[in-house]
C-alpha positions as CSV (number, residue, x, y, z in Angstrom):
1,X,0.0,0.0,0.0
2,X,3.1,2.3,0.5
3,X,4.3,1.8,-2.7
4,X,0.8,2.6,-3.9
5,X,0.7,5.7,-2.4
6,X,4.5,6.9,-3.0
7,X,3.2,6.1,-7.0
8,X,0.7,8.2,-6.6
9,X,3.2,11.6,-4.9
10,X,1.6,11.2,-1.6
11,X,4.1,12.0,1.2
12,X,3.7,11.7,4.6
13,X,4.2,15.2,6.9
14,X,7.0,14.7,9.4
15,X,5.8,16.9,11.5
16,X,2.1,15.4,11.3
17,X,3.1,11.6,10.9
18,X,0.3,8.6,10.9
19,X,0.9,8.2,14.2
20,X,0.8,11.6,15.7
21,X,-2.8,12.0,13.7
22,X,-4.3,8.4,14.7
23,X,-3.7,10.1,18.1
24,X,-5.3,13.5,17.6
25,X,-8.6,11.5,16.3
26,X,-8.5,9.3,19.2
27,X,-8.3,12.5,21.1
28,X,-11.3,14.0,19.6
29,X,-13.4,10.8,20.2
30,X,-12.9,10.1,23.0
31,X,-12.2,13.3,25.3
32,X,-9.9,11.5,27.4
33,X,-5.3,11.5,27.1
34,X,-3.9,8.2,26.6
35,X,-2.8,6.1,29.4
36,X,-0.4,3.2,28.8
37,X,3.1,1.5,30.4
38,X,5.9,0.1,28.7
39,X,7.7,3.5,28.9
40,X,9.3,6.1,26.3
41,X,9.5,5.1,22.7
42,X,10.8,8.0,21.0
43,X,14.4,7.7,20.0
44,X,16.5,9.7,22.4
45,X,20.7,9.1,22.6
46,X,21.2,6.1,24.7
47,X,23.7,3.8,25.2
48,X,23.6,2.3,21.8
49,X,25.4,5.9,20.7
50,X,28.4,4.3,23.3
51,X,30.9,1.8,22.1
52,X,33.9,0.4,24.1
53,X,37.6,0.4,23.0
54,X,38.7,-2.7,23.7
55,X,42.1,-3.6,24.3
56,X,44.7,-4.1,21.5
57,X,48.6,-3.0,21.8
58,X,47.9,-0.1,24.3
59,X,45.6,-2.1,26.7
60,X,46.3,-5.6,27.9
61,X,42.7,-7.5,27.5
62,X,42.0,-10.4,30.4
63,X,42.2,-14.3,29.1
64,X,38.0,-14.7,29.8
65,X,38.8,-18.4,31.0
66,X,41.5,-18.0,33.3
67,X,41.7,-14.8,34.4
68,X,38.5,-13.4,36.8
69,X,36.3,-10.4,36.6
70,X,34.4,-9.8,39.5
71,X,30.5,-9.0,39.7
72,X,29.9,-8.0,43.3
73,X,28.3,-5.1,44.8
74,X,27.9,-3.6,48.3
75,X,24.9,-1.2,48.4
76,X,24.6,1.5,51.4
77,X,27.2,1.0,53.5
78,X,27.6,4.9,54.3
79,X,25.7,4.8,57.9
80,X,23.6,1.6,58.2
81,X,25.0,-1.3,59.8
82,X,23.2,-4.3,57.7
83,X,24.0,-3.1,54.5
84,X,23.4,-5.4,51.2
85,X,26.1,-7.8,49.6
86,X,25.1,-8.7,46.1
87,X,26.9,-11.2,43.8
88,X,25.8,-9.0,40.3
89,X,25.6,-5.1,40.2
90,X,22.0,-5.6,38.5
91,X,18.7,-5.4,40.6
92,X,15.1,-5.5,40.1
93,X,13.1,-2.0,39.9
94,X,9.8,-1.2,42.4
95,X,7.2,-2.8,40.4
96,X,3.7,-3.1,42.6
97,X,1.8,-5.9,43.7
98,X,-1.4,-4.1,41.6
99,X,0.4,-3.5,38.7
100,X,1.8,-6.6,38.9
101,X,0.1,-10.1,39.3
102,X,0.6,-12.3,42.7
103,X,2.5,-15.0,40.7
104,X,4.8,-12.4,38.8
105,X,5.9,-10.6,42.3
106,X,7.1,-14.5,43.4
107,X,8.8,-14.9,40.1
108,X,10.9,-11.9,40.6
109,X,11.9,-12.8,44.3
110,X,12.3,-16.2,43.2
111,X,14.9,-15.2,40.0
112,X,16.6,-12.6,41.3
113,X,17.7,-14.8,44.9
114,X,19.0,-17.4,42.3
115,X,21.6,-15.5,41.2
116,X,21.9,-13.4,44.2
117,X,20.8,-9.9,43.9
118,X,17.7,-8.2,45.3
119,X,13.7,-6.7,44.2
120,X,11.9,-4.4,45.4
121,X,8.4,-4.3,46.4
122,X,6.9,-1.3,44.6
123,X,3.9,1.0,45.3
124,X,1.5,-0.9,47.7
125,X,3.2,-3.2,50.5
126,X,4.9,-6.5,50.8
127,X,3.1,-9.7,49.8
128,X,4.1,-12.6,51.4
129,X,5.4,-14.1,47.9
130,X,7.7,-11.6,47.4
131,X,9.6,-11.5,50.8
132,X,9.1,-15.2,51.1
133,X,10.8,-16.0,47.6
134,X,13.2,-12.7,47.7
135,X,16.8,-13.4,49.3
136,X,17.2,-9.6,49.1
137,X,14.3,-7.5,48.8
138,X,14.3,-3.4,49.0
139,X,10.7,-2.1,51.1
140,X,9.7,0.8,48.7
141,X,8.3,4.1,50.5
142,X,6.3,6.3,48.1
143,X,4.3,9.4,48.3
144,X,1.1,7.6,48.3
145,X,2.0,5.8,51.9
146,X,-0.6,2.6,50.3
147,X,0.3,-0.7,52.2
148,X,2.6,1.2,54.2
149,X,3.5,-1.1,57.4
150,X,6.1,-0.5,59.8
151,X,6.4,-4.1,60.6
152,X,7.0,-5.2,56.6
153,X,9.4,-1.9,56.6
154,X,11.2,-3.5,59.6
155,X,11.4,-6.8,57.6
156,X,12.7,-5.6,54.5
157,X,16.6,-5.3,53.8
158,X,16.9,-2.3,52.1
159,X,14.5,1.4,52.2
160,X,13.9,3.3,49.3
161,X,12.5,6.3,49.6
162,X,10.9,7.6,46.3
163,X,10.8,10.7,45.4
164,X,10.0,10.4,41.6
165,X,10.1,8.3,38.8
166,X,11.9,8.2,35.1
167,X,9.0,7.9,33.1
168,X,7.0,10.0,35.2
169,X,9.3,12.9,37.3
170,X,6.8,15.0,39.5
171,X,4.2,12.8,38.5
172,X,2.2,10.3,40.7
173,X,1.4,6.6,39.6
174,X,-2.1,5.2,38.0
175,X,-3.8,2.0,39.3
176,X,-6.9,1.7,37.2
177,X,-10.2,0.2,39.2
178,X,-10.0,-3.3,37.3
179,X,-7.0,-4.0,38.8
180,X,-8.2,-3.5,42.6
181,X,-9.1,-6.5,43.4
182,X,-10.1,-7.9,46.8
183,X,-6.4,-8.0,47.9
184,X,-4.9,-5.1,46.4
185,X,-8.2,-2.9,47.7
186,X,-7.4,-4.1,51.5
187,X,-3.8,-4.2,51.1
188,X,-4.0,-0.5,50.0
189,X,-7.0,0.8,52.2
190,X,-8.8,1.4,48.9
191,X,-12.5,0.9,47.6
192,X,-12.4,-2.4,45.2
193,X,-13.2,-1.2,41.2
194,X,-12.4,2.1,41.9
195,X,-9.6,4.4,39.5
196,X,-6.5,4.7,42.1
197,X,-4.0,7.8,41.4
198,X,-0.9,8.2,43.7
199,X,0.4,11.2,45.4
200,X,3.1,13.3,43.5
201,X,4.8,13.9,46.6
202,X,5.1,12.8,50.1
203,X,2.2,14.3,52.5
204,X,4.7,15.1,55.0
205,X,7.7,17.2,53.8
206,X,7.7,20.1,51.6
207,X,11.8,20.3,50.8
208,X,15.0,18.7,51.5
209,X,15.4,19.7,54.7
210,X,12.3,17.6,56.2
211,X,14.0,14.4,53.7
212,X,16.6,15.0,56.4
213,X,14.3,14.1,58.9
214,X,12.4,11.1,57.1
215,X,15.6,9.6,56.5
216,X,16.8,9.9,60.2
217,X,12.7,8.9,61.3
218,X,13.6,5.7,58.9
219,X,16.6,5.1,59.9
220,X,15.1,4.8,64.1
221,X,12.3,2.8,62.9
222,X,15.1,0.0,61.5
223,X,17.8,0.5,64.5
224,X,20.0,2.2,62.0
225,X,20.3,-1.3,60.4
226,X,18.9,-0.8,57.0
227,X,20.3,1.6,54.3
228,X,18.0,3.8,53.0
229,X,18.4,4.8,49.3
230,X,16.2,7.9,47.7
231,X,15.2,7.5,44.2
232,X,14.9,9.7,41.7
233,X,13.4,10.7,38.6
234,X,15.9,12.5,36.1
235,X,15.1,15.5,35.5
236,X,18.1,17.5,37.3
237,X,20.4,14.7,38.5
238,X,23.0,17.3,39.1
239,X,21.1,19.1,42.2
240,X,18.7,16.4,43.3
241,X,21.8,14.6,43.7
242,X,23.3,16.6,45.8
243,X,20.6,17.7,48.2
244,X,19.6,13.5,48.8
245,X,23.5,12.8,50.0
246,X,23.5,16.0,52.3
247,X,19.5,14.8,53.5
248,X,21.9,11.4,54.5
249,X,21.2,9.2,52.0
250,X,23.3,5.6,51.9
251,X,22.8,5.4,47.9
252,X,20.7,7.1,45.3
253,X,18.7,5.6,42.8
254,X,18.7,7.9,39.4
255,X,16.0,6.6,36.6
256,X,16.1,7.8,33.7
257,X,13.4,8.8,31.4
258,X,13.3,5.6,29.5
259,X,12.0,3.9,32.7
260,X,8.9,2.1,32.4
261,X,5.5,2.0,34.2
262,X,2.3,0.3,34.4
263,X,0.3,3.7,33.6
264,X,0.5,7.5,33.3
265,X,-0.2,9.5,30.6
266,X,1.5,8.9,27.5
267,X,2.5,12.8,27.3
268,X,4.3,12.7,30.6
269,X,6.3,9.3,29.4
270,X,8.0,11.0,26.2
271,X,8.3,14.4,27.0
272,X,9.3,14.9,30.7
273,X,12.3,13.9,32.0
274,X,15.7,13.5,30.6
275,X,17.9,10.4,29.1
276,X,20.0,8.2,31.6
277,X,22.7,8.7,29.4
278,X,22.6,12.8,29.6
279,X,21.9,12.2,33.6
280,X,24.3,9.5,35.0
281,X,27.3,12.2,34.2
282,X,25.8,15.0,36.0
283,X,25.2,13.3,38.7
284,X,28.6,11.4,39.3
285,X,29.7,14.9,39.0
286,X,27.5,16.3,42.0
287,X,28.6,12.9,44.3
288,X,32.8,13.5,42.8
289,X,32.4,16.9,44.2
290,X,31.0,16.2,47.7
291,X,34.1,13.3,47.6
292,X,31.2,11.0,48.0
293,X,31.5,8.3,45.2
294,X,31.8,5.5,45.5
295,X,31.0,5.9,49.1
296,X,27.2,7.0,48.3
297,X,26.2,4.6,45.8
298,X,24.4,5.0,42.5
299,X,22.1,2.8,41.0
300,X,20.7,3.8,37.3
301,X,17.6,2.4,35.9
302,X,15.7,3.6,32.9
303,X,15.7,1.4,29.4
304,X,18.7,-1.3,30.9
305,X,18.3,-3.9,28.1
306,X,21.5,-6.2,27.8
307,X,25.1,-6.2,29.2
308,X,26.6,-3.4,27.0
309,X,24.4,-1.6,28.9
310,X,24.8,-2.4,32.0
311,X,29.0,-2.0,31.2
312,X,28.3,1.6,29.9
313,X,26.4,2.7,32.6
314,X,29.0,1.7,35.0
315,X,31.9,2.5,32.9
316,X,30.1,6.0,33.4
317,X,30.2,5.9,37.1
318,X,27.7,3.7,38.1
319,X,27.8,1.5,40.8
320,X,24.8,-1.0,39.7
321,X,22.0,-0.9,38.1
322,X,18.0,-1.4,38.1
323,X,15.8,-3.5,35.1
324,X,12.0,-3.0,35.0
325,X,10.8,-3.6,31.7
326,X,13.7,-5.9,30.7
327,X,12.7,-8.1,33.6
328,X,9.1,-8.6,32.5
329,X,9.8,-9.8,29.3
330,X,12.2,-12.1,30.7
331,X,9.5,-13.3,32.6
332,X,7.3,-13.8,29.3
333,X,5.5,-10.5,28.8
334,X,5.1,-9.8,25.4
335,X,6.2,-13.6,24.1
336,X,4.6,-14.7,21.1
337,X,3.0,-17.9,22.4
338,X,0.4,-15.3,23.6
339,X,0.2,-13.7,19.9
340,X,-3.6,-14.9,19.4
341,X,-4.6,-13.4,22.7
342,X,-2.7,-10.4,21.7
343,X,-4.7,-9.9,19.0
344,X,-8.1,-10.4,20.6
345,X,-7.3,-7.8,22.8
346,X,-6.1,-5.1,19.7
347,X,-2.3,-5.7,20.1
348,X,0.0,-8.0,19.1
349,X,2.9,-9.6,20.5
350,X,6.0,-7.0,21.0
351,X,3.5,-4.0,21.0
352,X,1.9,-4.8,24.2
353,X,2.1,-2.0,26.5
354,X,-1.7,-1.9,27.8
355,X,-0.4,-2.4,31.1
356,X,-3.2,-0.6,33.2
357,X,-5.8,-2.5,31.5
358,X,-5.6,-6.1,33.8
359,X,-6.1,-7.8,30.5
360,X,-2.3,-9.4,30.1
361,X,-2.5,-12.6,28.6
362,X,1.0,-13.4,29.9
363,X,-1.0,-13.1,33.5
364,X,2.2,-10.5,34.5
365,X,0.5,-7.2,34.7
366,X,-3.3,-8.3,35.4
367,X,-5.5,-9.5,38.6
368,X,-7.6,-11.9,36.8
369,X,-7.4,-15.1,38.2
370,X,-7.3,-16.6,35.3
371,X,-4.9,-14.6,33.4
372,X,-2.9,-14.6,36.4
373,X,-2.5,-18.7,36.5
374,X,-0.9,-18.8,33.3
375,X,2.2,-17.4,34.8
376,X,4.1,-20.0,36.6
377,X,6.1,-18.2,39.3
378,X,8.9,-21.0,39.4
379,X,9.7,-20.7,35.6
380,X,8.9,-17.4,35.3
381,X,11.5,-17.0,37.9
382,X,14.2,-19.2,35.7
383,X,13.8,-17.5,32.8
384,X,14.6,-14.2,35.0
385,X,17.6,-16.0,36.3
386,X,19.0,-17.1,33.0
387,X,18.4,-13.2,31.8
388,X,20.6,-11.9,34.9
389,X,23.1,-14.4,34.1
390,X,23.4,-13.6,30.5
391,X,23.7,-9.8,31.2
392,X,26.4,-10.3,33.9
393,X,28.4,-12.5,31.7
394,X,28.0,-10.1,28.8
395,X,29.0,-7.4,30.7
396,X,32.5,-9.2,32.1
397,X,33.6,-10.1,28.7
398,X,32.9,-6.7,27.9
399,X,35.5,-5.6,30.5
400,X,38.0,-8.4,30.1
401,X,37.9,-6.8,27.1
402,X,39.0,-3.7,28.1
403,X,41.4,-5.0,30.7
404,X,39.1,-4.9,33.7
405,X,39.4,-7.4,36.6
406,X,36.4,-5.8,38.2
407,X,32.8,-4.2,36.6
408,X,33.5,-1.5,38.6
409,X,36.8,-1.0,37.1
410,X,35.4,-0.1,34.0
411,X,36.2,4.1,33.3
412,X,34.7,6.8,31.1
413,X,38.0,6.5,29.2
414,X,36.9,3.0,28.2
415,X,34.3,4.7,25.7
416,X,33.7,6.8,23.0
417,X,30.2,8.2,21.4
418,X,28.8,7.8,17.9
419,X,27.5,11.1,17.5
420,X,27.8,14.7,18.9
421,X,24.9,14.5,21.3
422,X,25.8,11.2,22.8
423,X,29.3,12.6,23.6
424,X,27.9,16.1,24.7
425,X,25.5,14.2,26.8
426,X,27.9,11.2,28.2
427,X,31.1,13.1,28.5
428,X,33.0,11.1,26.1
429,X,35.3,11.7,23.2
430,X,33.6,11.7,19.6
431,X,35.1,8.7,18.1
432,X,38.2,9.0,15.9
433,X,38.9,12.3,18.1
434,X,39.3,13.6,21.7
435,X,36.9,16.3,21.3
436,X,34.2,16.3,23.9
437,X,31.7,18.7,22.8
438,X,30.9,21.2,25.6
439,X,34.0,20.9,27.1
């Protein structure tokens, strides 16, 4: 039909594309913005626009069968005296029990303890699947205070305070009434059926001084135990940065706009918020200043897909990182055995991002019994497992590559950027030259 059309001198406006009119006529009949998950999916520089030098005559590269390349991780050892020991610098995101099904909560706890790194609960309270399956798991603390109890926050490892969100930075979440089910309603002191928005901001501070006092607050709750780590949404890394280390913060979690969701608006996901890659140097700059990295962690999330990535980010400064999205498709979201449900449904296998809906035929991001039963928890879980393995071992032969006996070894000098905005926005040289635009 393109063809047709191109034979006939009909161009399509750039400006007004298929897509961007579909949208405007959904607009018009039906009155209402879009609302989906999956986050961003305009092209912005990422860390595809990176590429690693690897080691020839100037750089001695490690033998990747003899030689080691360690993985390991210790997050928020700055003031708590329990802090966490991981065996791979990647972790799972906050993703809610609501937003997420029962069966795929166990699945995460289960995969991510088999390789030894830790979830985190999300919006909503602990379930007794995740902490029960989750070696490691991180008690979330959002705006919206929903299944907030100081006995699961006592039981958890890890506290993250968040403060935003990549795909949605001064934005609150979205739990649409078909997914408040019987649980999630008393679980979240919530009518059942009924359209659930979060806070945008915590009911009881208005600035960073009063984070100081949450943090300390947190801190008595847990006996000074548990690290507390404040996540944020990256929209200015540089400052936000700096004001959660001086609040007291053991690590910070920065995700970038690329970060997904189960629901918001589809305005807020593509134009609010900034690339990881344009935030993870501003704020390694802001902790370098204070003398604080490396000693204040930092944890980057936002469109993590494979282990260049996960080498990149720390190669930038990075201490670990976060997956979301990448983790639910590991788990089976958007596989194509489901392709004819896919279809029923208006979508297809690979475009799925109806998230909010409680119609996943994968039985990930749904509360219906019966979607929810086609995930099993303890395969789901293995296929996560084999993901985190594949991604860590990507990421050390990346480094043995670059001469690296340690992930965290990995330097800025290691890369260079494809394109001008990528090295503007990373800090890097353009390749071929040492020029750094901007600097």
């Amino acid at each position: 039909m393109d063809d047709h059309r191109e034979r006939r001198g009909l161009r399509e406006s750039a400006t007004f594309d298929r897509l961007t009119i579909h949208e405007i006529q959904r607009a018009a009949d039906t009155g209402i913005y879009d609302i989906r998950g999956f986050g961003a999916k305009r092209k912005v520089p990422h860390f595809d626009d990176l590429l690693f030098l690897g080691a020839s005559v100037s750089r001695y590269p490690l033998e990747g069968y003899r030689e080691k390349c360690g993985t390991d991780v210790v997050l928020g050892d700055r003031f708590a005296s329990k802090p966490l020991h991981l065996d791979i610098p990647v972790t799972i995101a906050g993703m809610s029990f609501g937003s997420l099904s029962a069966n795929a909560k166990e699945a995460l706890g289960r995969g991510a303890s088999a390789v030894g790194t830790s979830t985190t609960t999300g919006d909503g309270g602990m379930t007794d699947e995740e902490r029960g399956q989750s070696r490691t798991l991180v008690y979330q603390y959002l705006p919206s205070r929903y299944g907030m109890n100081p006995v699961h926050l006592r039981m958890a490892d890890a506290i993250e305070v968040v403060l935003g969100q990549g795909a949605k930075p001064g934005g609150g979440g979205m739990l649409m009434g078909q997914k408040i089910s019987d649980r999630v309603a008393h679980m979240r002191t919530l009518p059942k059926g009924i359209d659930q928005r979060s806070a945008c901001r915590h009911p009881d501070w208005t600035g960073p001084d009063d984070l100081a006092i949450k943090i300390e607050e947190l801190r008595e709750i847990t006996d000074w135990e548990k690290p507390v780590f404040i996540k944020i949404g990256a929209s200015r890394p540089y400052y936000d940065v700096k004001l959660a280390v001086k609040a007291g913060a053991d690590a910070v979690v920065l995700d970038g706009m690329q970060g997904g969701t189960a629901a918001t608006q589809e305005v807020f996901i593509e134009h609010v918020g900034i690339p990881t890659l344009a935030a993870i140097p501003q704020a390694v700059q802001a902790l370098q200043e204070m003398g604080m990295h490396r000693k204040v962690q930092l944890i980057v999330s936002g469109g993590i897909r494979n282990g260049a990535d996960v080498a990149k980010a720390m190669a930038l400064g990075a201490d670990a990182v976060s997956i979301g999205t990448a983790a639910l498709i590991a788990l089976g979201c958007n596989h194509p055995r489901w392709e004819a449900d896919y279809e029923k449904i208006g979508s297809a296998a690979g475009f799925y991002d109806d998230y909010h809906a409680g119609q996943d035929p994968a039985g990930i991001s749904t509360q219906d019994p019966e979607l929810s039963s086609r995930l099993d928890p303890e395969l789901a879980g293995r296929r996560l497992a084999n993901f985190l393995r594949v991604i860590t071992l990507e990421a050390q032969t990346i480094a043995r590559a670059c001469g690296k006996s340690h992930l965290h070894n990995l330097e800025p000098e290691d890369l260079v950027a494809i394109n001008m905005e990528a090295a503007a926005m990373a800090r890097v040289p353009l390749a071929g030259t040492a020029w750094i635009p901007g600097q």
